[in-house]
TIMAR-947021 format. One line per 10 residues: their letters; for each residue x, y, z of C-alpha. Coordinates in Angstrom, 2 decimals. Layout:
A) X:Y:Z; ...;
! end
This chain:
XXXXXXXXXX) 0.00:0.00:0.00; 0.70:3.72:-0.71; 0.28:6.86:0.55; -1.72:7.51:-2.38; -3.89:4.55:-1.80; -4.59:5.72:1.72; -6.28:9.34:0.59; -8.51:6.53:-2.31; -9.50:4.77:0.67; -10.21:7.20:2.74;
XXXXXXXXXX) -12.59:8.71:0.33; -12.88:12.41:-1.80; -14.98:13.82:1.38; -12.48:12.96:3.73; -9.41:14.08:1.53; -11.50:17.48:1.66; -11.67:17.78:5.01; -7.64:17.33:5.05; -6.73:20.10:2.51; -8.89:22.40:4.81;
XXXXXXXXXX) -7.04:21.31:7.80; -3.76:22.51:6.25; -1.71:25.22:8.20; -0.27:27.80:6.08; 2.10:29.02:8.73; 3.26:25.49:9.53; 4.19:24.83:6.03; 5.86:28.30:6.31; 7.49:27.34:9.54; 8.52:23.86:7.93;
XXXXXXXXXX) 9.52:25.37:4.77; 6.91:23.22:2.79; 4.90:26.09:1.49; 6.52:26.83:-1.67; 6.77:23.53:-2.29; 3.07:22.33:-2.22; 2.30:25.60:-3.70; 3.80:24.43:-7.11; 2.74:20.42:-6.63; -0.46:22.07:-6.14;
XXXXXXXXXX) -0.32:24.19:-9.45; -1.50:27.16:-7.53; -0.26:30.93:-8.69; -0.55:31.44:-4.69; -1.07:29.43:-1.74; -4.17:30.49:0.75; -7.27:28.87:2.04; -8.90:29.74:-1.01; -6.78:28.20:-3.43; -6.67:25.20:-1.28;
XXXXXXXXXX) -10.04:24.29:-1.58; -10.58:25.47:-5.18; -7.21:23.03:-5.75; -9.11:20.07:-4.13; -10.87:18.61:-7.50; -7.24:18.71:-9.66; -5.40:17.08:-6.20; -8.24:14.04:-5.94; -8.04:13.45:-9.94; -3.76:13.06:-9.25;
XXXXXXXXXX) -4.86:10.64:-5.84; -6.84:8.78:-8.57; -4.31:8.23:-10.50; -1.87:7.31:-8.32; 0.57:10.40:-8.21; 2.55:8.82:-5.67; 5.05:11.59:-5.35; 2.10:14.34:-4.97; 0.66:12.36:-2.33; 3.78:11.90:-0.20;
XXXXXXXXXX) 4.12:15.32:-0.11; 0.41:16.31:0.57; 0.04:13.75:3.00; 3.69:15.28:4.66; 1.97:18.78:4.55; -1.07:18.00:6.60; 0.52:16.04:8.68; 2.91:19.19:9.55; -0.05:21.29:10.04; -0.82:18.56:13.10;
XXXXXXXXXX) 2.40:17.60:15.12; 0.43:17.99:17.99; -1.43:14.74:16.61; 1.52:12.79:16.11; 3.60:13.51:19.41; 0.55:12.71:20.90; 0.20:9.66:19.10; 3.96:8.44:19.30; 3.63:9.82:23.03; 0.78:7.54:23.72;
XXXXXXXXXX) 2.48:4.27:21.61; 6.02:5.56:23.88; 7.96:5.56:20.59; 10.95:7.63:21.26; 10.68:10.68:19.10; 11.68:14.93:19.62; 8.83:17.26:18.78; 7.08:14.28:16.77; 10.19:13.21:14.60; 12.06:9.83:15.57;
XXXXXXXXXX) 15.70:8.92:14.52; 16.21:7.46:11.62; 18.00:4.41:12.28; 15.22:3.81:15.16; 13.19:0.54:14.55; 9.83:1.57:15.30; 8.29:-1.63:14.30; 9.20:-2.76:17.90; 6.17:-0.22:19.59; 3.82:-1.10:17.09;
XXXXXXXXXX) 2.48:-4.31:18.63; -0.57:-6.32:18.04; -3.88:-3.92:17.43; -2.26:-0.40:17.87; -3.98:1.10:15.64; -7.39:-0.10:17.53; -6.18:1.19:20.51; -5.06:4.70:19.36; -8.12:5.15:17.10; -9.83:4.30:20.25;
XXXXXXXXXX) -8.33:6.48:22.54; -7.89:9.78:19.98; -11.54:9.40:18.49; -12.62:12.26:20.43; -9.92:14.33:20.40; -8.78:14.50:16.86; -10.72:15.05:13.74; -11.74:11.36:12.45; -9.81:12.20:8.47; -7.26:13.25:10.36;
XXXXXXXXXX) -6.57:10.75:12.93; -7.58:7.86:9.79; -5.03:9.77:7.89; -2.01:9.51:10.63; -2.66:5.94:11.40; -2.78:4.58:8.08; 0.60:6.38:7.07; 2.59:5.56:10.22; 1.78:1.95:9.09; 3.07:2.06:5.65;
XXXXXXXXXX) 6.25:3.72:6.66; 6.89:1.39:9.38; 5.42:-1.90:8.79; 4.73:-1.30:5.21; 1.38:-1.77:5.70; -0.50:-3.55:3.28; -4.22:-2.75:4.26; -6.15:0.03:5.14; -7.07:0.68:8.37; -10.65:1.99:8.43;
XXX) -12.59:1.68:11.85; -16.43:-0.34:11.42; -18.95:2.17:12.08;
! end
């Protein structure tokens, strides 16, 4: 599984949601913004543009623009390092502001139905895209996850 095939599974309305969740000043601060600005194929980059860019991203997450979704997916996830130290803080993976070391082996703290257990216990405290979004991508880049991870209603 991909990063792109997490935003397909997750679903257009969700993806939405995620694009208006996006931070301006934290892709400022994390020197993203110009970045996403041209992957985005926007003159500039504002909440505006976001959403009017949301039916040209989805038709790229359709067709599998793997590199575009890395770096969307990297840009909301910036906008929400508050969700992922809490996350990582909650799992006690060893990380600094939300980032762990490289040569850490972080498939050791995710053990049997983590991602249960922290949908469970962020549900309410975390928008649901969001939260769907951050578990699904910490398991492809550390267990190389090969299923999506969508909660039963």
């Amino acid at each position: 599984m991909q990063v792109s095939d997490i935003f397909a599974g997750l679903g257009e309305e969700r993806f939405r949601e995620l694009l208006r969740a996006v931070s301006l000043g934290k892709l400022k601060t994390f020197q993203l913004y110009e970045r996403v600005k041209a992957r985005l194929r926007v003159q500039k980059l504002n909440t505006e543009t976001l959403r009017k860019a949301a039916p040209s991203a989805w038709r790229r997450i359709e067709e599998r623009d793997e590199e575009f979704s890395t770096e969307l997916a990297q840009a909301i996830l910036v906008s929400h390092m508050d969700l992922i130290v809490a996350v990582l803080g909650f799992l006690e993976i060893p990380n600094e502001d939300g980032f762990f070391a490289k040569d850490l082996d972080a498939t050791t703290y995710l053990t049997e139905g983590w991602r249960e257990r922290v949908h469970a216990h962020f549900k309410e405290q975390f928008p649901e895209s969001l939260l769907l979004l951050y578990i699904n991508h910490l398991a492809v880049e550390v267990q190389k996850a090969e299923s999506l991870f969508v909660p039963a209603a």
